[in-house]
Z-matrix of the N, CA and C atoms (Angstrom, degrees):
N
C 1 1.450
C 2 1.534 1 109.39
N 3 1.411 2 112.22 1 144.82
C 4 1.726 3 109.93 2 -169.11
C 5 1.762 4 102.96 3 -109.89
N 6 0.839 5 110.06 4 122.59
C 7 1.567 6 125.96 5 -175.06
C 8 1.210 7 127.30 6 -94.63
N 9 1.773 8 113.44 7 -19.44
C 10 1.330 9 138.03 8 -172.11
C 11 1.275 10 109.93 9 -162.60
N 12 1.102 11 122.93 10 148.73
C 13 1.226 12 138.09 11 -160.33
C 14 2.132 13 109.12 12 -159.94
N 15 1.645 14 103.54 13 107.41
C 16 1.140 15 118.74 14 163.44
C 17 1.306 16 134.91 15 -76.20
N 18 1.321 17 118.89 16 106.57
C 19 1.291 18 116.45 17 173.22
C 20 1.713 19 138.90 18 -103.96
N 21 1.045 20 149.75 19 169.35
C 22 1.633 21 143.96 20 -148.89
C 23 1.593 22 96.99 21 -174.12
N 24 1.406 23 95.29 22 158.53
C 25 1.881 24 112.13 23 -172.39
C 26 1.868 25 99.28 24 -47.01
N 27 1.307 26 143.03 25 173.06
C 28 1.242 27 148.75 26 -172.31
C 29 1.487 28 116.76 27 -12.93
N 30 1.652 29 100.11 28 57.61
C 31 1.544 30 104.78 29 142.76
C 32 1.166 31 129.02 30 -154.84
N 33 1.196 32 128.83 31 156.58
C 34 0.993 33 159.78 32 -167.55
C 35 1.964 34 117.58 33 -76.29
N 36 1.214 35 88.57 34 93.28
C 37 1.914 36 86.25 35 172.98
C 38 1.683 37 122.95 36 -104.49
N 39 1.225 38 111.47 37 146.24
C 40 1.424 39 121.64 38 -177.23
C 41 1.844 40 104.97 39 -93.47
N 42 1.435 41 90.54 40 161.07
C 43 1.640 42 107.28 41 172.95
C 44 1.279 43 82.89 42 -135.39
N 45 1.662 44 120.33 43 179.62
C 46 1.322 45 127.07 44 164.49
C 47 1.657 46 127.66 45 -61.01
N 48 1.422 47 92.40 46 -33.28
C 49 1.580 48 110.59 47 166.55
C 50 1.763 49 130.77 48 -124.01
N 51 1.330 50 97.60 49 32.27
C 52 1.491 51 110.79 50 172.05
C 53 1.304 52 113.89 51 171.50
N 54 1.753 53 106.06 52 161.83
C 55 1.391 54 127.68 53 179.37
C 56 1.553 55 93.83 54 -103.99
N 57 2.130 56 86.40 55 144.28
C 58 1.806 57 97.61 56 161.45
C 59 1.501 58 103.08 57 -130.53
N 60 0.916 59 96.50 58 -157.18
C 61 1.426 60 114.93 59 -172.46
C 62 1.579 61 120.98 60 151.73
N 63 1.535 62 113.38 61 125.71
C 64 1.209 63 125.13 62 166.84
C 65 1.429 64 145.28 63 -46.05
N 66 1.070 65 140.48 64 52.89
C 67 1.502 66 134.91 65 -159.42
C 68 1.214 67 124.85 66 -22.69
N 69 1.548 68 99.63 67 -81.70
C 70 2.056 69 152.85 68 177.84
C 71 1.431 70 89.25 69 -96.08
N 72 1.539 71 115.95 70 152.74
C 73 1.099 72 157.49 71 107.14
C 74 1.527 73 121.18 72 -90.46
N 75 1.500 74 127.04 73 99.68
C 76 1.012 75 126.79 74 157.37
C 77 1.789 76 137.36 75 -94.49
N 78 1.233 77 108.16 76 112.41
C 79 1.818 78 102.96 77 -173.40
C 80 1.442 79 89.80 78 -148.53
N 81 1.153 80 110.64 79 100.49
C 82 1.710 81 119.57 80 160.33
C 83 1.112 82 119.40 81 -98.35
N 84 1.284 83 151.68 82 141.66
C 85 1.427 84 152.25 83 -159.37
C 86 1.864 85 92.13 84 -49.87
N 87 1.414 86 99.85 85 140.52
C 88 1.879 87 90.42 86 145.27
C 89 1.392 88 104.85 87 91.83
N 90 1.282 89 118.03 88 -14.88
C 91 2.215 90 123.29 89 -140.77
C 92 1.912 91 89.59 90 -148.65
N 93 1.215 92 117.37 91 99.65
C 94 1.722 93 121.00 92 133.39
C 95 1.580 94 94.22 93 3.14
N 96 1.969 95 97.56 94 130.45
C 97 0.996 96 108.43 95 149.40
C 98 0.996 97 125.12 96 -120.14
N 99 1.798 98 97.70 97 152.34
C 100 1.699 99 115.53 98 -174.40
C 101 1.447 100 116.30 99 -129.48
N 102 1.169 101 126.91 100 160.65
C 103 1.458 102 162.07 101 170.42
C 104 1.729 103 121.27 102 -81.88
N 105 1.127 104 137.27 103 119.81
C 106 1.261 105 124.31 104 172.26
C 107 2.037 106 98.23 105 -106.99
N 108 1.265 107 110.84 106 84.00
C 109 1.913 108 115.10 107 -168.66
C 110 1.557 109 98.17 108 -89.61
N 111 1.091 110 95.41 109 127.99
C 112 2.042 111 118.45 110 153.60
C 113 1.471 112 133.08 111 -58.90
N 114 0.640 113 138.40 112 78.58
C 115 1.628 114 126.98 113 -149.31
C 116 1.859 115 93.16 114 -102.17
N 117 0.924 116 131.43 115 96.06
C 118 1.879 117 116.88 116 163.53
C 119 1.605 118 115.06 117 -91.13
N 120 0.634 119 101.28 118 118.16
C 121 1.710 120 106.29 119 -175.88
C 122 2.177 121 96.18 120 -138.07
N 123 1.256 122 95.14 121 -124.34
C 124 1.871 123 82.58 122 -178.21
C 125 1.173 124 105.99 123 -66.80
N 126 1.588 125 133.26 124 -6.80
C 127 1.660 126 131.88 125 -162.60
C 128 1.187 127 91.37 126 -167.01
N 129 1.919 128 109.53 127 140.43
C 130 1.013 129 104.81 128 -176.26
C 131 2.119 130 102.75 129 -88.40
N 132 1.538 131 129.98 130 136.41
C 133 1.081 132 131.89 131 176.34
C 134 1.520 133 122.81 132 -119.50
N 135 1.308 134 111.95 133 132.30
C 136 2.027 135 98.81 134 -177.91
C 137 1.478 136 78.77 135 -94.44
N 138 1.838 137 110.70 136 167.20
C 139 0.961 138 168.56 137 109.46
C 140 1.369 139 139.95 138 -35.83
N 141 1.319 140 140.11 139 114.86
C 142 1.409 141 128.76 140 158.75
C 143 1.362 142 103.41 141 -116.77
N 144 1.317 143 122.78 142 134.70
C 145 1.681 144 115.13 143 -159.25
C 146 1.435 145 93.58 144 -157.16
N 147 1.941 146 98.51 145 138.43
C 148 1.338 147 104.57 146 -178.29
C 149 1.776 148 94.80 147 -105.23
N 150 1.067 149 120.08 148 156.30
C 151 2.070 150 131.31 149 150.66
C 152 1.740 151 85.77 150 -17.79
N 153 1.464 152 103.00 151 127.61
C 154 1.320 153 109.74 152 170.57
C 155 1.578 154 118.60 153 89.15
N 156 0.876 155 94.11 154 -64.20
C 157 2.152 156 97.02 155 161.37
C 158 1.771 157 115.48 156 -4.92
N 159 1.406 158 127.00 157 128.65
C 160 1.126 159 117.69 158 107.61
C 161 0.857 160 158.65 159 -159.78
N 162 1.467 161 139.55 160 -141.73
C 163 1.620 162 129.10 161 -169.89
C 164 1.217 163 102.42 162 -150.98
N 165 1.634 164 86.42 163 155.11
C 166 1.994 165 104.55 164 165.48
C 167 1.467 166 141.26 165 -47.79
N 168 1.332 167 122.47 166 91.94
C 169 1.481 168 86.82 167 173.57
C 170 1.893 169 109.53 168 -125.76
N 171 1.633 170 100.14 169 113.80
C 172 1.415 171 99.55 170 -149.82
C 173 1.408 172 129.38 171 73.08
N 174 1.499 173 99.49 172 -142.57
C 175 1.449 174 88.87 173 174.34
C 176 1.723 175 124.93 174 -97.87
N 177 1.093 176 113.41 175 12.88
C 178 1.435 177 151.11 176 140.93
C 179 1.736 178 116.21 177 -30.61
N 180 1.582 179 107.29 178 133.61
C 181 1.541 180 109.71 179 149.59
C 182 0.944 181 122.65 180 -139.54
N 183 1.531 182 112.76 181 111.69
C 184 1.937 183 114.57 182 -169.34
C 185 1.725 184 96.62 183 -101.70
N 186 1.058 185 103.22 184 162.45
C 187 1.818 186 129.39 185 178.33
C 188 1.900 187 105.68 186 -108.99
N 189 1.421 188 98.27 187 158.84
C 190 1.195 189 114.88 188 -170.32
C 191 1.830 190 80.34 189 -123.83
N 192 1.818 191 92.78 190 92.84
C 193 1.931 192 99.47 191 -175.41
C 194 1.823 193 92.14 192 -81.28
N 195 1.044 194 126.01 193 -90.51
C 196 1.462 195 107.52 194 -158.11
C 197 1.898 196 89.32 195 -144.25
N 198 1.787 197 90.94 196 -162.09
C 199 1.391 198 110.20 197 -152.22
C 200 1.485 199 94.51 198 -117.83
N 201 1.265 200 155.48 199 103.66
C 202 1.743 201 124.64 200 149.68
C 203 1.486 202 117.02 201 -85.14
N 204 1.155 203 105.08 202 -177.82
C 205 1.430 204 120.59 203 -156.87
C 206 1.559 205 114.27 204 5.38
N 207 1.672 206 111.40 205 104.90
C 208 1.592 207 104.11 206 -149.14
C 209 1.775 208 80.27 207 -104.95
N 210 1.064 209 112.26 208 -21.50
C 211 1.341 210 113.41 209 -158.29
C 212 1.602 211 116.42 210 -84.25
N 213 1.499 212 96.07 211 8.77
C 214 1.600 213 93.61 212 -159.55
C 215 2.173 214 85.48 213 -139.27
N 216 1.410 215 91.36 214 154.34
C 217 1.437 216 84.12 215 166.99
C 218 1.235 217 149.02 216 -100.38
N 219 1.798 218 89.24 217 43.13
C 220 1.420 219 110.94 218 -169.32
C 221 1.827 220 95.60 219 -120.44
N 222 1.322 221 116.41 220 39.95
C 223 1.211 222 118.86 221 172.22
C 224 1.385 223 122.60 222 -49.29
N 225 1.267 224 119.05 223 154.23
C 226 1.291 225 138.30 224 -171.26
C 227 1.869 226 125.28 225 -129.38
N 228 1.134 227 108.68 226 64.62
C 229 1.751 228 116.31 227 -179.23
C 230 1.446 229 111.76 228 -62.90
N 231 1.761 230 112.61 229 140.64
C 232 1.292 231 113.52 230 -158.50
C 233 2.095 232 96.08 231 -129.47
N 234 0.724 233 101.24 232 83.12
C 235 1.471 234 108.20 233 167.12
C 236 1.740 235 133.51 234 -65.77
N 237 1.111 236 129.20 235 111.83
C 238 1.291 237 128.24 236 -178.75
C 239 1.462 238 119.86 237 -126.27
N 240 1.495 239 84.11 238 138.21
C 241 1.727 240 96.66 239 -178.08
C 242 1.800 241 108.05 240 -86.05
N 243 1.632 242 103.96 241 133.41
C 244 1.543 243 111.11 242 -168.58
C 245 1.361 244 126.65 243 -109.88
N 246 1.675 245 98.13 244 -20.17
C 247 1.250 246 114.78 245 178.85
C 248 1.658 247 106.23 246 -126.28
């Protein structure tokens, strides 16, 4: 069973019952950062998600856990399943 799910600039991550993927990375000096995430599972749905956020997928509730290396464009998105 997948509990977490890593994501990076043009790819594509699995859960047992869905695809994500990152659009946007947004972090401008000064301004909350956010995510614009893809979620396809029975429908495909975007996302705008702050640190802490989350959302449906199915009968599922995953979190938008944090960001690494935000500063570089070799970012690292950390997704967790909550329910």
């Amino acid at each position: 069973m997948i509990n977490e799910v890593w994501l990076w600039p043009r790819v594509v991550g699995d859960s047992d019952d869905a695809r994500f993927s990152v659009i946007h990375l947004y972090a401008p000096p000064d301004t909350p950062l956010s995510i614009q995430l893809v979620v396809a599972a029975d429908e495909e749905r975007t996302y705008t998600l702050h640190v802490g956020d989350t959302f449906p997928v199915r009968d599922e509730t995953w979190t938008f856990e944090r960001v690494d290396n935000v500063e570089t464009e070799r970012w690292l998105v950390l997704l967790r399943k909550v329910t």
